[in-house]
N, C-alpha and C positions, 0 to 999 in steps of 0.2 A: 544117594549120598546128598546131603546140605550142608555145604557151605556159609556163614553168616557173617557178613563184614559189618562191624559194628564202625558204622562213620555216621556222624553224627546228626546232620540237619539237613533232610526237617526230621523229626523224629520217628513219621512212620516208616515202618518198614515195607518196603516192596518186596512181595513175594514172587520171585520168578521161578515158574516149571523149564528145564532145558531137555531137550530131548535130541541128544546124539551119542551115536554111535561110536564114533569114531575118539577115542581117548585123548587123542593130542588135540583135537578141536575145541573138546570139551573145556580141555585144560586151558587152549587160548580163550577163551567166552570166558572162562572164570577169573583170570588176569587180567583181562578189559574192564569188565567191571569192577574189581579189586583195585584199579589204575585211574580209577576217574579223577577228575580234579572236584566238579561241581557234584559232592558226595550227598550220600544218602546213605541209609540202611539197606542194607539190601540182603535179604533170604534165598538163597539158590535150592534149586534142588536135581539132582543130575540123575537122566535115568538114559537107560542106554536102548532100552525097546518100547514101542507102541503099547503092548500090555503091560507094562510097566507105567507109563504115562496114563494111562487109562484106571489103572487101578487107583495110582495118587488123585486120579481128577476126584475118583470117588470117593476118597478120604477126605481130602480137605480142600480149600479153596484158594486159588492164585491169581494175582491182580493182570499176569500175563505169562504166554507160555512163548518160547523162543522153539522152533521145531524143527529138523532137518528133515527133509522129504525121503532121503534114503535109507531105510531104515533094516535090518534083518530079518521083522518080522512086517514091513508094514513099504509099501514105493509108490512115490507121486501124487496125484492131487487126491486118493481117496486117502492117503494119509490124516488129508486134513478133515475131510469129512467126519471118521470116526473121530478125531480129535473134538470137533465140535459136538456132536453127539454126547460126548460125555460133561464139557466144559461150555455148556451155551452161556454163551454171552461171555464169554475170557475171551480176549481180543489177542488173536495169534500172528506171530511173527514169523517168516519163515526164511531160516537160514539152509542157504544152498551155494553148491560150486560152481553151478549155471549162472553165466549172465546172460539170461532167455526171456525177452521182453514180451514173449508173446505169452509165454508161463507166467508171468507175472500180473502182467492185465489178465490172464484167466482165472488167477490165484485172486486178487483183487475184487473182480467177480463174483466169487463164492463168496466173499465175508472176510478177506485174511487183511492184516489191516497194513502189514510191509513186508516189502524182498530184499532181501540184504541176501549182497553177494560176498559169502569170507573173506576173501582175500582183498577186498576192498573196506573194511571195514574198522575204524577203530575205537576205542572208547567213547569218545565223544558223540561220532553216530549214534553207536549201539544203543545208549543210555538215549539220547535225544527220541531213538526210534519207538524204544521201549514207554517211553511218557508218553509222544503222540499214541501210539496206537491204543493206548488208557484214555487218553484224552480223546481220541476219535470215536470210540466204541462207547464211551460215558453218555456222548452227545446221542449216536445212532440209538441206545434206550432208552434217551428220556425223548428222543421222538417217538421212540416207535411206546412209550407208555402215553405220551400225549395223543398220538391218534388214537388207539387206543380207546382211551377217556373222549378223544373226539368223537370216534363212532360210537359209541354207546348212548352219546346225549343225541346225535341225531335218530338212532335207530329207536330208542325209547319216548322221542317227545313225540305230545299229542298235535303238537303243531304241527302244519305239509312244509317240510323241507327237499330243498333240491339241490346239490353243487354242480355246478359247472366249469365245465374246462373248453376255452377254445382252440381250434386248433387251423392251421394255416391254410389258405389265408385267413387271417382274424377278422372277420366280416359277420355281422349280426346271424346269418344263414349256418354260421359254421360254428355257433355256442352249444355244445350238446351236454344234454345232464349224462352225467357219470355216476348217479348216486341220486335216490329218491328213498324218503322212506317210507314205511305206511300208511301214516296217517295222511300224506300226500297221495298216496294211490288208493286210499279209499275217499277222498274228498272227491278227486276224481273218476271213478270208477273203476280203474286198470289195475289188472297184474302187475307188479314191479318190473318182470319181463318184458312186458309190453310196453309199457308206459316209459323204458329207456329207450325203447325205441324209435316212440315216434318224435316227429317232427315237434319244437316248441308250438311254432305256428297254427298248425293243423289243431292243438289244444285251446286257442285262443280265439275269443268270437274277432271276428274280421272288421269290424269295428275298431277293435282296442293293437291290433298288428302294428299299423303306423308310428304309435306311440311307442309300442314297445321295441321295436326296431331304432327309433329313434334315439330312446335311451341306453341301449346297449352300446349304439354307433359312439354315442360320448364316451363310455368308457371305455372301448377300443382305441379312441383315440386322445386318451391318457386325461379329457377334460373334467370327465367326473371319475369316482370312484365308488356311486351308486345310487341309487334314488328310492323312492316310497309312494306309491300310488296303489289308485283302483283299479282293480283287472277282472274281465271278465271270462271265464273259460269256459269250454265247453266236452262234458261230461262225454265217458262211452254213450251212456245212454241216450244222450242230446239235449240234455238237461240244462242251461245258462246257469251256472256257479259264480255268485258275485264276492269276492274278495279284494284283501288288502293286503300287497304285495311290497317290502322290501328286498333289495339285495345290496349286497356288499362285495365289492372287490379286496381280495388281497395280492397285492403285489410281492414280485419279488425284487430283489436289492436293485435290481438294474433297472426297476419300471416295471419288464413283463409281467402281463396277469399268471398267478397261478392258478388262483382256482376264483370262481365267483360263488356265495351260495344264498341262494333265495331261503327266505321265507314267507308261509303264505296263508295269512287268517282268513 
């Protein structure tokens, strides 16, 4: 069944899937939104079982799905799972009579993007909830298309790149790459397996350590955010490889590093 409340601004229309069982629920979800002050258009469509939800994913497409976890054909968090199976990437909301905080961060967990407890709930939530989790799930794709397009440029250039993540205490000894691609592991001689494994150091003639130590230590302690020099490694095979080495820190909001990544002609 679809419902359409023609309200007016902004003019698109928001398509919500509902999925409950329960009639009289159904019926308050549809009067909440019907009740809003700060309107929209909004498209309902009301089904009362999991194959029935599943069949609409398949037909057409919904900017968000509101879900009740108890269903006649369908109970609990594998509810959600098939629900995402058919609808990747619809950002699902799940409406329940539990207020179960621990159901909630596990729900959270999987991908759900809010818990809304009925009986706690009224138009002004609903709709607010219904945007954010549009609004949360918009941003989580165009990260996860940005990585994405990140790792393709690292994994296909011909240049040796490396990222690094430090991890505590943040002390030059404790920067370990997380990520090398080939062109780096054949500069060097190593399996990619291998080559995350070992030591920076141990890669580095004994010579050029002090230095590089030293410039990591300023960016650990927030003075720089990266530098550009000569380095010289030293190959599986015992080979002295001379190169020109940048790297760059990116921070996060608060200061902390997140990630550092080398590159190395």
């Amino acid at each position: 069944m679809k419902a359409v409340f023609n309200l007016a601004v902004p003019p698109t229309c928001l398509k919500v899937l509902l999925v409950e069982d329960n009639p009289y629920e159904a019926e308050l979800i549809e009067d909440l939104l019907s009740g809003i002050s700060d309107r929209q258009q909004i498209a309902l469509t009301k089904v009362e079982r999991l194959s029935e939800a599943l069949l609409r994913l398949n037909q057409e497409t919904f900017d968000v799905i509101l879900l009740d976890l108890s269903l006649p054909d369908s109970r609990g968090i594998e509810t959600v799972a098939r629900v995402q199976e058919y609808g990747a990437n619809v950002p699902i909301v799940v409406l329940t009579g539990q207020n179960d905080e621990a159901l909630a961060l596990r729900l959270i967990s999987v991908g759900v993007q809010d818990y809304l407890v009925k009986r706690k709930i009224d138009g002004e939530l609903l709709m607010r909830s219904l945007r954010y989790a549009i609004e949360r799930q918009n941003s989580q794709d165009a990260l996860r298309k940005s990585e994405e397009k990140y790792r393709s440029v690292v994994e296909n250039s011909l240049i040796g790149i490396a990222i690094i993540a430090p991890i505590e205490p943040a002390i030059p000894e404790n920067c370990n790459w997380i990520e090398v691609n080939d062109a780096l592991c054949h500069l060097l001689g190593y399996e990619r397996d291998e080559l995350i494994q070992k030591n920076r150091l141990e890669l580095t003639h004994p010579e050029d350590c002090s230095n590089n130590i030293e410039q990591l230590s300023q960016i650990l302690a927030g003075t720089s955010d990266g530098y550009i020099s000569d380095k010289r490694w030293l190959r599986k095979d015992g080979e002295i490889v001379y190169t020109r080495v940048s790297l760059h820190c990116i921070r996060r909001r608060d200061g902390s590093i997140d990630r550092m990544i080398k590159v190395v002609l």
